[in-house]
Backbone as CSV, one residue per row, in Angstrom:
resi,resn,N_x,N_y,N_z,CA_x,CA_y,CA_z,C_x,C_y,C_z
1,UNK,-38.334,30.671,32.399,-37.658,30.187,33.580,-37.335,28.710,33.394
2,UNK,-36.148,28.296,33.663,-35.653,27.027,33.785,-36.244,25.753,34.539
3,UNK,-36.457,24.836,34.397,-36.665,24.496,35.755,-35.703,22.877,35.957
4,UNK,-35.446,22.532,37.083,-34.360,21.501,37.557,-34.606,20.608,36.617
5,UNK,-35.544,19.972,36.082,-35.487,18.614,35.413,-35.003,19.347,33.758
6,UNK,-35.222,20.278,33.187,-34.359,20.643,31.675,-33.263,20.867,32.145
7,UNK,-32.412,20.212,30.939,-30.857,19.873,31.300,-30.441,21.172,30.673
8,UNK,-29.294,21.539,31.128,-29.039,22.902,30.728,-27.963,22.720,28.956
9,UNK,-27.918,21.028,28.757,-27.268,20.927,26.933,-28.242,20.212,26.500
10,UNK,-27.724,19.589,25.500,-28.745,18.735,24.206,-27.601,17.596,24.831
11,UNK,-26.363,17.280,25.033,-25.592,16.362,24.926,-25.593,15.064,26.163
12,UNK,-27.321,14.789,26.055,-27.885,13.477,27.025,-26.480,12.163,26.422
13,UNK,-26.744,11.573,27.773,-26.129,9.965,27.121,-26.997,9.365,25.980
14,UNK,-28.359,9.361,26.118,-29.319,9.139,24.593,-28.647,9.785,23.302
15,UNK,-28.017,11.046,23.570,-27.805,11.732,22.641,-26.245,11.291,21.852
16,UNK,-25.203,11.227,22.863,-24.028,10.475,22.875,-24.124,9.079,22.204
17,UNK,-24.723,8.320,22.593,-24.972,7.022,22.946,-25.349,7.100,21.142
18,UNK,-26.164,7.290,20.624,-27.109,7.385,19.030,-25.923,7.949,18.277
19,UNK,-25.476,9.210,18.701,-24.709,9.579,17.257,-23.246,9.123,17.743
20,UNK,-23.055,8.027,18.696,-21.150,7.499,18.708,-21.660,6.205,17.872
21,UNK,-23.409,5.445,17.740,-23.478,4.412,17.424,-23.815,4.782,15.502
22,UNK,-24.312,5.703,15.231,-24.023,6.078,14.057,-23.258,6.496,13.474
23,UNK,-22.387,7.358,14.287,-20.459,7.502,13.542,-20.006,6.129,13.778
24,UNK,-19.697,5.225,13.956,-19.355,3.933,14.238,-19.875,3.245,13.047
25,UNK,-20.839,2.747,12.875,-21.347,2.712,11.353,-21.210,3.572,10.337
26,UNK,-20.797,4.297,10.352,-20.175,5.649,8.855,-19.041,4.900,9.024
27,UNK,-18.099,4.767,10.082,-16.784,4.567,9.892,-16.796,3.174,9.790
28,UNK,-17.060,2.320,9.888,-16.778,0.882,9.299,-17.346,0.890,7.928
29,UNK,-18.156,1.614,7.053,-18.660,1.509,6.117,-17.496,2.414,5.146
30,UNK,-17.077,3.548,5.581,-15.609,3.953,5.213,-14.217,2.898,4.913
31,UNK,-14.377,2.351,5.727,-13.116,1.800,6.307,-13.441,0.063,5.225
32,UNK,-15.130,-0.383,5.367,-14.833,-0.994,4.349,-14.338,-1.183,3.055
33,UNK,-14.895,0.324,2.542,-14.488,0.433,1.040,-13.103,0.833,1.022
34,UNK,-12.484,1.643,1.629,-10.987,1.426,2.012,-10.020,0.541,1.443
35,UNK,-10.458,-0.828,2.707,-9.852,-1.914,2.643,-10.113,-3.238,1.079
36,UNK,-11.358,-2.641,0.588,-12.179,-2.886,-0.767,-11.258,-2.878,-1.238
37,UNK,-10.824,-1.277,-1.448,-10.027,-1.077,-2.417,-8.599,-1.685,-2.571
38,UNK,-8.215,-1.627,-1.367,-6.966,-2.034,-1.142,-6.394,-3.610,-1.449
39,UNK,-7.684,-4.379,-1.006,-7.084,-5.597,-1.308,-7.486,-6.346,-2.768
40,UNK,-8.101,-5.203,-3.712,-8.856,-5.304,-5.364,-7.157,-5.284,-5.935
41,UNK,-6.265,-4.416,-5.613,-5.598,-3.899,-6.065,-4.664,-5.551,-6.678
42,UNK,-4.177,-6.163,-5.623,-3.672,-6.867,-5.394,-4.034,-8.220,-6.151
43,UNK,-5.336,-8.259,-6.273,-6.370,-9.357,-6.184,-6.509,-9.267,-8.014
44,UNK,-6.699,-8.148,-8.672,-6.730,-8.186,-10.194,-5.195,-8.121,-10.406
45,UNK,-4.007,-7.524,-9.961,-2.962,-8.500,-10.297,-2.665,-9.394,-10.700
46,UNK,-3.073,-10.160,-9.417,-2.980,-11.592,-9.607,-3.878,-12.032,-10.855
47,UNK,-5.125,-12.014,-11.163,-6.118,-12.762,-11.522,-5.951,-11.918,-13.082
48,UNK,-5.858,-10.832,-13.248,-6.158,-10.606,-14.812,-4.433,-9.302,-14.980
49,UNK,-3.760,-10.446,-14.914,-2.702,-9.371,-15.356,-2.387,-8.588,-16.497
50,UNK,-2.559,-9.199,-17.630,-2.910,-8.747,-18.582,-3.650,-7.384,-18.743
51,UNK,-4.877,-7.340,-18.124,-5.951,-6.554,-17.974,-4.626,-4.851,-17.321
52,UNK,-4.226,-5.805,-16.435,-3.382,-4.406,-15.617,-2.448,-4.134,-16.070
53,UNK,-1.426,-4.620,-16.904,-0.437,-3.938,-17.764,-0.988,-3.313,-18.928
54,UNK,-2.019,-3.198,-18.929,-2.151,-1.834,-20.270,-1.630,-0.918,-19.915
55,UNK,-1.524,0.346,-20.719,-0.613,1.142,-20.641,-1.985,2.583,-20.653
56,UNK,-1.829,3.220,-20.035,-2.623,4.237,-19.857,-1.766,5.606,-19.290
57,UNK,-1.745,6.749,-19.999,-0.823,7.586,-20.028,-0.091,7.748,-19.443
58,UNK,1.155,6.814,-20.445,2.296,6.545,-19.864,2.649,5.318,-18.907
59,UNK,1.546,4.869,-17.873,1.887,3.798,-16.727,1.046,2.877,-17.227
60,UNK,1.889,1.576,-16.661,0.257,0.591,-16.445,-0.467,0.892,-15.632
61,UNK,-1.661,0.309,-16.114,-2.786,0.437,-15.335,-2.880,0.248,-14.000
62,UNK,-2.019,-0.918,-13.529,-1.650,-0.814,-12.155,-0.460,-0.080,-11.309
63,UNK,-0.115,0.517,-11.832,0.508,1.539,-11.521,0.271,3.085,-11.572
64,UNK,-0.819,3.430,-12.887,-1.723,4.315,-12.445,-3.032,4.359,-11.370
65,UNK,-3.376,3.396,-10.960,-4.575,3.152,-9.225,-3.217,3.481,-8.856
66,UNK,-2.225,2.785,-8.616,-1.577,2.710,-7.155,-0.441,4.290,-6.843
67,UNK,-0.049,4.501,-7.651,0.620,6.055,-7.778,0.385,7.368,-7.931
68,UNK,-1.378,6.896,-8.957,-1.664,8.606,-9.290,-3.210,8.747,-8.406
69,UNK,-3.640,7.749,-8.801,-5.410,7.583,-8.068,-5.476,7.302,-6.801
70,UNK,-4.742,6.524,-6.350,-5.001,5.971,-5.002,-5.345,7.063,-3.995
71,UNK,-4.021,8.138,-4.135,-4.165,9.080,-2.572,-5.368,9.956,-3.181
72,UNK,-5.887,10.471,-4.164,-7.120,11.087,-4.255,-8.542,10.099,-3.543
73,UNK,-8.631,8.743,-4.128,-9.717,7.981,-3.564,-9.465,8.373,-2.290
74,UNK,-8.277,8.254,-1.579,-8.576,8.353,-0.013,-8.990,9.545,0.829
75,UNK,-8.908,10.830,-0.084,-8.994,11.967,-0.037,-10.512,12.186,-0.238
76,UNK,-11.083,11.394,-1.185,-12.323,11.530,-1.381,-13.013,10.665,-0.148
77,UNK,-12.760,9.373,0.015,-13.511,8.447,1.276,-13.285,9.993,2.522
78,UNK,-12.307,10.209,2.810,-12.188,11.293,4.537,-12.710,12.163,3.626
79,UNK,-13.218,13.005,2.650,-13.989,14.165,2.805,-15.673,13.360,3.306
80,UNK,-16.103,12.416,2.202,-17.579,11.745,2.577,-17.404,11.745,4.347
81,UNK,-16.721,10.966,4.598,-16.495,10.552,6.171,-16.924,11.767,6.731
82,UNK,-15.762,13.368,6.636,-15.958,14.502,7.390,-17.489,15.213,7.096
83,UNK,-18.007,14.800,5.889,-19.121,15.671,5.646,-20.218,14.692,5.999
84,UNK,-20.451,13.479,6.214,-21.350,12.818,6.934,-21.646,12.745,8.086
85,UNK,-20.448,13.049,8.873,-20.091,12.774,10.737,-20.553,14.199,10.744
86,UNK,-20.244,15.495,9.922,-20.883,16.693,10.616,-22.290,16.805,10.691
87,UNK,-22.587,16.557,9.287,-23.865,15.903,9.111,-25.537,15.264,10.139
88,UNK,-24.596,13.851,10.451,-25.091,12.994,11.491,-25.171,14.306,13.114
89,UNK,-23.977,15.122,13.156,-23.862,15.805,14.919,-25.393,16.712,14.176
90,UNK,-25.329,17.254,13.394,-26.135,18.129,13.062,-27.852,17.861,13.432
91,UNK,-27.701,16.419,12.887,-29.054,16.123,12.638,-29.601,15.807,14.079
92,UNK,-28.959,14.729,14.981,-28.427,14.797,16.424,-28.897,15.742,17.106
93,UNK,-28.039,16.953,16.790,-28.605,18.420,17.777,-29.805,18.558,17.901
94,UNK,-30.150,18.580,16.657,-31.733,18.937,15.707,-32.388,18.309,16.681
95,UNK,-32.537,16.808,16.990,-33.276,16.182,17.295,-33.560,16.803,18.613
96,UNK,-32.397,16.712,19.464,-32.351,16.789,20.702,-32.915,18.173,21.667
97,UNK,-33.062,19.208,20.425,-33.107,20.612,20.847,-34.725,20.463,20.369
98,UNK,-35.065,19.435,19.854,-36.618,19.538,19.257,-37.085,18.813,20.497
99,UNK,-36.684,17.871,20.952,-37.119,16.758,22.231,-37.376,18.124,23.407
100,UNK,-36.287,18.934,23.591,-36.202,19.647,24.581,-37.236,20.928,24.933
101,UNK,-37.950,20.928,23.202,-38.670,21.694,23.375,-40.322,21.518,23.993
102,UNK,-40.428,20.180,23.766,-41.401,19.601,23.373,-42.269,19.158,25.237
């Protein structure tokens, strides 16, 4: 039997509140290496050009990051992202359905 004070979800503001403040930290930690990457690109240009006109099958080197690699890295950062954030709800539930039992 139920009784008035058990909430009838797991999805407390405690519960909200913890895993919006831990997806929030996944995603700036995403979003750093992101922007990492993005402004490296630019940044060894400038600084070791040399280094980036080698020729690596077929392109330079900076033109292989920026044409063939790039959209995979980003493909790889949003899979980590999607499989961490399910992750984090998961662990979340866990908690909350263990609190509820308790």
């Amino acid at each position: 039997m139920k009784t008035s004070s058990t909430p009838d979800h797991v999805h407390t503001d405690g519960f909200l509140a913890h895993l919006m403040r831990d997806q929030l930290k996944l995603s700036i930690a995403c979003a750093l290496f992101f922007v990492t990457a993005l402004v490296a690109l630019p940044l060894l240009n400038y600084f070791q050009p040399e280094y980036m006109a080698q020729r690596v099958a077929g392109f330079t080197l900076s033109w292989l990051i920026l044409g063939v690699l790039f959209f995979p890295f980003v493909w790889i950062i949003s899979y980590i992202f999607i499989k961490r954030s399910i992750a984090l709800e998961e662990a979340e539930a866990a908690a909350a359905k263990d609190s509820l039992k308790k």
